[in-house]
C-alpha positions in Angstrom: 13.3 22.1 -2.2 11.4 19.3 -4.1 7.6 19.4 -3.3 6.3 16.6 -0.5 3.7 14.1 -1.6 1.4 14.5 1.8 -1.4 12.0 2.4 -4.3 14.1 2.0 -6.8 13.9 5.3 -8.4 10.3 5.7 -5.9 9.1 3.6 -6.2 4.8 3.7 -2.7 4.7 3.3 -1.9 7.8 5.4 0.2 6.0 8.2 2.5 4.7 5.4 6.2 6.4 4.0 5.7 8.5 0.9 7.7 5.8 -1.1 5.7 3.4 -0.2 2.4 5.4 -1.1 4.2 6.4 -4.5 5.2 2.4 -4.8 1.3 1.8 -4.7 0.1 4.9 -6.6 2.4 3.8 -9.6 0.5 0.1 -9.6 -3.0 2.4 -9.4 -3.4 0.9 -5.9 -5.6 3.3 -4.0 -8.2 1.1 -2.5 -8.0 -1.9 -0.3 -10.0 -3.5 -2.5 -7.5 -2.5 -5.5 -4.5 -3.7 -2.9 -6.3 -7.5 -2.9 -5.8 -8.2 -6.5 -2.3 -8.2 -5.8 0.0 -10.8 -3.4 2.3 -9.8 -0.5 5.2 -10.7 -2.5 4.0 -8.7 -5.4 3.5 -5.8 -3.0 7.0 -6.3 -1.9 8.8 -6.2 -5.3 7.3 -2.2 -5.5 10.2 -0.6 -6.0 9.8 1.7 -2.5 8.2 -0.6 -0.7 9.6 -1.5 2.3 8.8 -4.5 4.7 8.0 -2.3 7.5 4.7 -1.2 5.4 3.2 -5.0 4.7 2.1 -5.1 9.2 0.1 -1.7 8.1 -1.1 -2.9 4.9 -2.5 -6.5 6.0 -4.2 -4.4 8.7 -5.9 -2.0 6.4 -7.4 -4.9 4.5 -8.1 -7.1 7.4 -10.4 -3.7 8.8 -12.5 -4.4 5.0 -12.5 -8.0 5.3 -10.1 -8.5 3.0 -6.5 -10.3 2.3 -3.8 -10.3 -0.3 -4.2 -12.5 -3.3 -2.8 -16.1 -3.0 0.6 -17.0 -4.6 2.7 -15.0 -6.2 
């Protein structure tokens, strides 16, 4: 049985799928502040990244004061 990639305790992306944590991981996204340097759109195009995960991921960066880059 492959091993699970678990969100370790306190986790900022914790409430999100393992693809879509592996989606961000493989960008070096583990910080809000890493995840605004990059647009919704590029977010999107992660392969693993789902839409369901942008609600949680604007939430996470509104909570810092924070938003997605402008454009594309």
């Amino acid at each position: 049985m492959p091993a699970r990639h678990n969100a370790a305790p306190g986790d900022l992306f914790a409430s999100l799928s393992a693809p879509a944590r592996r989606a961000l991981e493989s960008k070096g996204i583990r910080t809000v502040q890493q995840l605004s340097r990059f647009s919704e759109a590029e977010v999107l195009a992660l392969h693993g990244m789902g839409k369901s995960s942008m609600p949680k991921l604007q939430r996470a960066l509104e909570e810092k004061g924070l938003s997605f880059k402008e454009g594309k």
